[in-house]
N, C-alpha and C positions, 0 to 999 in steps of 0.2 A: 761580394754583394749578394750572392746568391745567399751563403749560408745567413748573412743579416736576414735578407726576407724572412726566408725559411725562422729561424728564431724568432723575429716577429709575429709572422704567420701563426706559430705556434702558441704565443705568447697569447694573442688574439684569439685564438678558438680555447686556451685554457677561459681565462676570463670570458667568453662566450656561457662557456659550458658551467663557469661557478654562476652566475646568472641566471642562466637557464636550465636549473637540471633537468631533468630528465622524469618524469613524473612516475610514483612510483603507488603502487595498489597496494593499500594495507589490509595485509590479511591477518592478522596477531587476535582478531574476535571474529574469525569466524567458527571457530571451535564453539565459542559461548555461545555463538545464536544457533547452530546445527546440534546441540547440547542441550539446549534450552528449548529448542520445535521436536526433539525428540521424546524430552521427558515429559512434555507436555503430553504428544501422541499417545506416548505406553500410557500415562497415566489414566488417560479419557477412559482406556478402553480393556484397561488391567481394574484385578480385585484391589483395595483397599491394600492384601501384603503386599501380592506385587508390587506396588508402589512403593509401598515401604520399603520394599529392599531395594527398589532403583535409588529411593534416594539415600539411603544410608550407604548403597556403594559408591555411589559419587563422592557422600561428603568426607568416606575413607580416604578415596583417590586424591581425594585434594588435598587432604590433610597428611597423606604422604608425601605429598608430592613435596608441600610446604614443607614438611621437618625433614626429610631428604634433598631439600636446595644446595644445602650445604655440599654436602657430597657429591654433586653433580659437578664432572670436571667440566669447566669450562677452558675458554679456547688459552691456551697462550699466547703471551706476544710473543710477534714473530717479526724478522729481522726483515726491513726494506720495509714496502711499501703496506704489508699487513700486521706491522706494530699498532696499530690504532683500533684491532677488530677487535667489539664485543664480545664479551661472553655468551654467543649464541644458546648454548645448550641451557644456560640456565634461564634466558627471558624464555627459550620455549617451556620449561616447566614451571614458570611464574602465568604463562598464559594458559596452559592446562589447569593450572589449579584453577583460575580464574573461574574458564570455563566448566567446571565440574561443580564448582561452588553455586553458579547461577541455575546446572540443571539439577543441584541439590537441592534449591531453592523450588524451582518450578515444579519438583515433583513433591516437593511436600506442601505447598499450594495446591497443587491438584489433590493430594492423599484427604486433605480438608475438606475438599467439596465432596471429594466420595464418601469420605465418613460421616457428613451432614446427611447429604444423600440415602445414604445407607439406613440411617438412622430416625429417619423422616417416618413420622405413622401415617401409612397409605393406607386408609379405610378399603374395604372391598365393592365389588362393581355395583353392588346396590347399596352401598353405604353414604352417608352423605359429612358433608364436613363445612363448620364454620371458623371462617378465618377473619383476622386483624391484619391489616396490611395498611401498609407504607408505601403509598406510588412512587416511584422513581424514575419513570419514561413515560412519554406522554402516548397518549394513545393512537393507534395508528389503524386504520381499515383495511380488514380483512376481503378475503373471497366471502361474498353474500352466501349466508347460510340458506338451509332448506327454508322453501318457501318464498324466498326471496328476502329474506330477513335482516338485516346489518349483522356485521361482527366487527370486533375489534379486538386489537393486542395492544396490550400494553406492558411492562417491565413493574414489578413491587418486589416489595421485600415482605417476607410473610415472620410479621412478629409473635402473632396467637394461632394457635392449630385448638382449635375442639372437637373433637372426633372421638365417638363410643364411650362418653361420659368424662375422657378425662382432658383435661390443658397443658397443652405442650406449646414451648416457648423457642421453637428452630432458631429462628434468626439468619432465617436463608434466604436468598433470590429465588423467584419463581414467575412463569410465565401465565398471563390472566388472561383468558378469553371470556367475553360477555358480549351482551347481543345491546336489550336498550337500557341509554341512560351509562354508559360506559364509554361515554365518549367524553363525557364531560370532565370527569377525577384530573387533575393535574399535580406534578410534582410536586410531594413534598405532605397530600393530602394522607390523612390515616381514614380509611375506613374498613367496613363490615361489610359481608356476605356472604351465604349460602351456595354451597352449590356441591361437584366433585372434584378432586385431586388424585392426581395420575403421574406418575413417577415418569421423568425426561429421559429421553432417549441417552444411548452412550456419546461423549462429547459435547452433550448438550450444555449450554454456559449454564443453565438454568434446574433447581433441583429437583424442580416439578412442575406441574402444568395442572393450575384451576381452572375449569371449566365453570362458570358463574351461571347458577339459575335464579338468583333475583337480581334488583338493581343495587345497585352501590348505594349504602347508608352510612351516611354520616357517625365516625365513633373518634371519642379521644380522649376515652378510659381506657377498661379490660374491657374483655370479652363476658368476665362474670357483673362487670356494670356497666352493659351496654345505656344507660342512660343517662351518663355522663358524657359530655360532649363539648367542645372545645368550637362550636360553630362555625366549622371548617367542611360546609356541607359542596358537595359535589359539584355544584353549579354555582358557586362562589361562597361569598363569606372571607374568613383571616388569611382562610390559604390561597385562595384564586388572589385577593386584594394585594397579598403579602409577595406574589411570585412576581415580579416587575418584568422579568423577561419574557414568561409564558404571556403576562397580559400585553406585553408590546407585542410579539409573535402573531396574538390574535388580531390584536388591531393593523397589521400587519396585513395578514390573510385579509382581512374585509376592506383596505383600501385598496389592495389589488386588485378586487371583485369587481370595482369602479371601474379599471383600464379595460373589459373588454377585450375579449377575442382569444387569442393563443395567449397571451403577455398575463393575462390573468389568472392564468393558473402555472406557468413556467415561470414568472419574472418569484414565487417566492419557491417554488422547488429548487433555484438555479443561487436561492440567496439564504434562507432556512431552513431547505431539503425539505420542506412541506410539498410533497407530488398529490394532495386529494383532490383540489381542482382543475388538473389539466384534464385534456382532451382526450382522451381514449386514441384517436388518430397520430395524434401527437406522438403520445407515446410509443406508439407502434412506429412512426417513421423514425422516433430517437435510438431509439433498440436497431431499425434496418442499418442507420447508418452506420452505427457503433457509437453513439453522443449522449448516451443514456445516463454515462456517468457525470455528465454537467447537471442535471438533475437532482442530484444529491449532495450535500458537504464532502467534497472532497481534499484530496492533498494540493488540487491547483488553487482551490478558493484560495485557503491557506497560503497558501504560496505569495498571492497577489495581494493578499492583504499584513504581508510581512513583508512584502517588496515596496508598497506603497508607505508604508510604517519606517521602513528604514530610508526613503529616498527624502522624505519630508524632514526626518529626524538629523540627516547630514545635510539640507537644504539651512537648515536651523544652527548650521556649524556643531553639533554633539563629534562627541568625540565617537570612537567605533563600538566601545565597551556601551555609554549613555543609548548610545542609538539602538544599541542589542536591547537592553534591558526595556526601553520604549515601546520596538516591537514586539517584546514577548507579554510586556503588559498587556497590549493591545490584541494579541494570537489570544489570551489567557480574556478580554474583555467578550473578544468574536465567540469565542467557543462556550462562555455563559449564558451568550444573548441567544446565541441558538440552540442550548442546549448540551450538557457535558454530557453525553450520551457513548460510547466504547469505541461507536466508530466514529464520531466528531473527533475523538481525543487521538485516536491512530491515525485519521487523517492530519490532526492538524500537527503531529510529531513528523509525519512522513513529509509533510510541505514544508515543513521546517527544516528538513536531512534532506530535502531537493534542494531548496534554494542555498542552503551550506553547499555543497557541491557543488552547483549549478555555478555559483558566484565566486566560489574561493579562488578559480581555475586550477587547485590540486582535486583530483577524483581521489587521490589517497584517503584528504582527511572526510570527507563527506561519508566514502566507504566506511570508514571505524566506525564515524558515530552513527551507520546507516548501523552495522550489524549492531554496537552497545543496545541502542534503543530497541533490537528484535530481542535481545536477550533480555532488556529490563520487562519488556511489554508483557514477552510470555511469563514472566519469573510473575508477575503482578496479574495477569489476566491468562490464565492458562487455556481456557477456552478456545481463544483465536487460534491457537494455530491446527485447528480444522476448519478455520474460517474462511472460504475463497477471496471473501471482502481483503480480507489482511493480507492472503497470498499474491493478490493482484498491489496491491499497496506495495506491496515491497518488491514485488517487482519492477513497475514502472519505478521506482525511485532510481532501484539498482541501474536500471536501463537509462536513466536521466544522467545519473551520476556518471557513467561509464562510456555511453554513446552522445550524451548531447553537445558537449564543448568538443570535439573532434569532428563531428561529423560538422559545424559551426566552422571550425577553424581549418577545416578540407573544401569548407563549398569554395565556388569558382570567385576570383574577384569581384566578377559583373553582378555577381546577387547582393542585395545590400542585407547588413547586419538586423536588422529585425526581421526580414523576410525568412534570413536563415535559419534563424533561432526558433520562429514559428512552424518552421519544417523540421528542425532538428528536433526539437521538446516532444511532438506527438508519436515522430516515427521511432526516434528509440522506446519511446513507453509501450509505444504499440509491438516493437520487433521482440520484446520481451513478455509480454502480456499474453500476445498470440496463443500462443501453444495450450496455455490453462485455458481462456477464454474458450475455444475450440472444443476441449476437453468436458467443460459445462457447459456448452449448448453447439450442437455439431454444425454450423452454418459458417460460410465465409461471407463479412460484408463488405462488397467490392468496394464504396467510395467511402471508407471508413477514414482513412486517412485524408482524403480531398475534403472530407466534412468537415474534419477537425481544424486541417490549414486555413478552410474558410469561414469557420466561428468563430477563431481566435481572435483579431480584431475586435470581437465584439461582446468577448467575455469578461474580460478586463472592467468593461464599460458597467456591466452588467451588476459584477458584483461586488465592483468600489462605490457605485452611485447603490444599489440598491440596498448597500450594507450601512451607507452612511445614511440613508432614508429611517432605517429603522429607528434610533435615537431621535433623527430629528422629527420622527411622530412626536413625541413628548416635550420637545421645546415649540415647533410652530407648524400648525401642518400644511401651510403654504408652501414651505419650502421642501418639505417631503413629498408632496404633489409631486414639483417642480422635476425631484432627483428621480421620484419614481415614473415620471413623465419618461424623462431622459432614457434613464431605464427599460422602460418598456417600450421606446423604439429597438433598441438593440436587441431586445428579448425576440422581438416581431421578427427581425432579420432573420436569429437563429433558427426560430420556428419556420420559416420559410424555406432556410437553407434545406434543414432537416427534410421536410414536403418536398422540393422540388428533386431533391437525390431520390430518395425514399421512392419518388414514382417513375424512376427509370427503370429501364427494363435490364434486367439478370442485377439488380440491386444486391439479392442476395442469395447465395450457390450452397446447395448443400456440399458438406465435406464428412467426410470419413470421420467413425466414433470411436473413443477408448482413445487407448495408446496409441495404437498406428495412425490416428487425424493427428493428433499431437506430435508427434515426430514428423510427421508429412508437411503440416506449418512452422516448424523448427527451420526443416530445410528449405523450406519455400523463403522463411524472411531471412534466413541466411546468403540465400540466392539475389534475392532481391536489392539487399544492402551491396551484395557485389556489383551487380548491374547499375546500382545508385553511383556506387563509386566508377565504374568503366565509364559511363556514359558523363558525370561533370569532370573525369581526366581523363580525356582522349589522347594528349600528348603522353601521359606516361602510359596510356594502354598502348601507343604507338612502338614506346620505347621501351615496355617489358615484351611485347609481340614478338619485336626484334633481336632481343634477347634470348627470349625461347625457342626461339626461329637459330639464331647462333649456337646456341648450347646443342641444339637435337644436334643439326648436323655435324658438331664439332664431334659429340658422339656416334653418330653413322659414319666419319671418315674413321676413328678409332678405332670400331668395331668393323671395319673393312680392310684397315691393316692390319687388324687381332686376326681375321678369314686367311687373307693372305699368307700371312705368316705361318698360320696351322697346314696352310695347301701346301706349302714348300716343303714343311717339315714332314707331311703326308707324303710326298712325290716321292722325296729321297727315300724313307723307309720303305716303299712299297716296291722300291727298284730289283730285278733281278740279280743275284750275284755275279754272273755272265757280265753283264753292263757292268759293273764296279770295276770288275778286273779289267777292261778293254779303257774304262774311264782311266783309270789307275797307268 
């Protein structure tokens, strides 16, 4: 009877264990994204060769690697239970080449913009320069210039350089600052203006930086017939008419104006990352508490509106592939409506590689395509990866993917499942976040995490109703009242939360700068994640206590009979010869 159990038993935990493997962390791409953030770095801040020869040595290396596959002995089969094992050595130099190829990739993306760069005629400090430009980012308000004056940034593409008689035709990105009348230009518009050009810092996405001393004029000729014009003028006309998004955006911004209060300038930060009308105070308490990132399009929007996209889509009976392609319709309609701007598109990839992970319950597959998508992003946008935006992005993700379904599947019985998940989502983002977070602004904020567990409720609310309001401007706006009504309760609460944290006392401590704050918060949320776990399992801190408590002393009786035995064998040798002989 016994051995039956036993055979059963066994039989039972195999089948167990084909069920439920064992979950395993794919690490086969992280060479391409550690490949991919490095050739990106040299290249920011290397010559033009330099580059060139990072990337020509990669795409050697790869291209070795690939016509030497062949020749790489792989494993044999082997007799018993490791007849089945892959040929290890050669997927890893199938994943090397990989990798070498995407930072072949990334560095001669970067060699491009240096060589644009390079190549750009940058008039001198009293030289002046007219330019043809292409908006491309809407504009955004700067620190008020001297005298008290407006500024603005905005993102173009600079089609016509006229500078010291002659016309050059870059066809580069560049960074525009102008003061009035430069608020108005939106996506998509071409126009003219005067002013200076000044070569972009190393790293910079951007290949230069115009400083604008007149106002933006309408142009959609050349620059040698500036009086052809395509009535695409700054303050409307074909392009404002033509941009459907930008004009819902604004109509947007001005029905928000109507709610009143905090909800009026956060309910559209929190839904189209527009922060120009909030509160000065506001702001400051979202920053104390750590909540500043709901403010802007983030990886959570994303998230929540992939999640909502997918729940309705399988509400609908779709199959899982139908339901994908739904929501990514829908990721691909959101990120239009507010704008396809560097960090809308990294956000809404990383909300994408959350909720993959978050939901699959393997952290393997989420991992892979967390690191693919760092390698596609830098290989396509080399920029970012000196971007803290992007570093904190991939961070929480990794932190999402790696600590939120465990630390979930560890909480105590008594907590229920969405409570957990609201605790587990913020603190791994945060346990990984920390340390860089710290590193760019030296302050610890103590209820960072209590703010987040207690907005959550009401973010969800925030940016499914206030996202579904935008559209429904344009069919009835009673009903977009209605959603952005709704809306703007929950917006209030946030805003409240924020306020009432924000004015407790020791809100926010300073901490240690440089590296050693950043290690000192490594080990603080390492520490802390321990005590998270001792304090919801008391019974197994009871039962590893006791354990350690066993083990020491099993070792001090050990090492007391190790003493003993060294004493004896000391006694006898130390004895006089006299004694032996009388012993004898």
């Amino acid at each position: 009877m016994s051995g039956g159990r036993t055979a059963s038993g066994s039989a039972f935990e195999e089948v167990r264990a084909d069920d439920d493997p064992a979950p395993r962390l794919d690490l086969r791409l992280v060479p391409a994204a550690l490949l991919a953030w490095i050739a990106a770095l040299a290249g920011s801040h290397l010559p033009p060769a330099g580059t060139a020869a990072v990337a020509v040595l990669l795409a050697v290396t790869a291209v070795v690697l690939v016509a030497g596959r062949r020749w790489w002995p792989g494993v044999r089969p082997w007799k018993g239970r490791r007849r089945n094992r892959k040929p290890v050595r050669r997927s890893m130099a199938a994943g090397l080449a990989l990798a070498c190829l995407l930072g072949a990739a990334t560095a001669a993306h970067t060699l491009t913009a240096a060589t644009a760069r390079s190549n750009l005629p940058v008039p001198g400090d009293d030289g002046g320069a007219l330019v043809l430009l292409l908006v491309t980012r809407e504009a955004a308000e700067a620190r008020t210039g001297a005298g008290g004056a407006e500024r603005w940034i905005l993102g173009a593409e600079l089609l016509e350089l006229a500078v010291d008689g002659s016309l050059h035709r870059p066809a580069t990105r560049i960074l525009v600052v102008g003061g009035d009348g430069w608020s108005e230009p939106q996506p998509g518009q071409r126009i003219r203006a005067g002013g200076k050009l000044t070569q972009a810092r190393p790293g910079q996405a951007e290949a230069a930086v115009f400083t604008a001393g007149t106002r933006p004029l309408p142009a959609g000729g050349s620059l040698r017939r500036p009086d052809v014009t395509d009535g695409s003028a700054p303050g409307g006309g074909a392009g404002t008419s033509g941009d459907w998004a930008a004009t819902m955006r604004e109509r947007y911004r001005d029905a928000a104006t109507g709610l009143g209060g905090d909800p009026a300038g956060l309910l559209p930060g929190m839904v189209i990352g527009d922060t120009d009308g909030m509160d000065e105070g506001l702001v400051a308490a979202m920053r104390d508490t750590g909540t500043v990132h709901l403010t802007a399009v983030s990886g959570a929007n994303c998230s929540l509106i992939l999640g909502l996209l997918i729940v309705l889509a399988r509400s609908c009976r779709l199959g899982r592939p139908a339901a994908a392609v739904v929501a990514l319709c829908g990721l691909a309609a959101f990120v239009w409506l507010v704008g396809p701007e560097p960090s809308v598109l990294r956000a809404a990839v990383m909300g994408a590689i959350g909720l993959l992970g978050l939901s699959s319950g393997r952290p393997g597959r989420g991992l892979g395509f967390l690191w693919l998508a760092v390698a596609v992003l830098l290989a396509c946008e080399p920029p970012l990866a000196g971007s803290p935006g992007f570093l904190l992005s991939v961070l929480a993700t990794l932190g999402i993917i790696l600590l939120a379904r465990p630390l979930m599947e560890r909480a105590p019985a008594w907590l229920p499942r969405p409570v957990a998940a609201a605790l587990a989502v913020p603190l791994s983002a945060q346990v990984f976040c920390a340390p860089v977070i710290v590193g760019l602004q030296p302050q610890f904020t103590v209820f960072s995490l209590l703010a987040n567990v207690a907005m959550a409720p009401f973010v969800a609310p925030v940016t499914v109703l206030g996202t579904l309001a935008v559209p429904a401007l344009a069919v009835h706006e009673g009903a977009a009242t209605v959603l952005m009504g709704a809306a703007a309760v929950c917006a209030g609460a946030i805003a409240g939360i924020a306020r009432a944290l924000a004015g407790l006392p020791q809100a926010v401590l300073p901490w240690p700068e440089g590296a050693w704050g950043m290690v000192t918060m490594a080990a603080c949320s390492t520490g802390n994640l321990a005590v998270l776990w001792l304090v919801i399992h008391p019974d197994r801190c009871m039962r590893f206590a006791l354990n350690c408590h066993g083990f020491v002393v099993e070792r001090i009786e050990d090492f007391e009979a190790w003493l003993e035995r060294r004493r004896r064998v000391f006694r006898r040798r130390m004895r006089p010869p006299r004694t032996k002989r009388l012993l004898r």
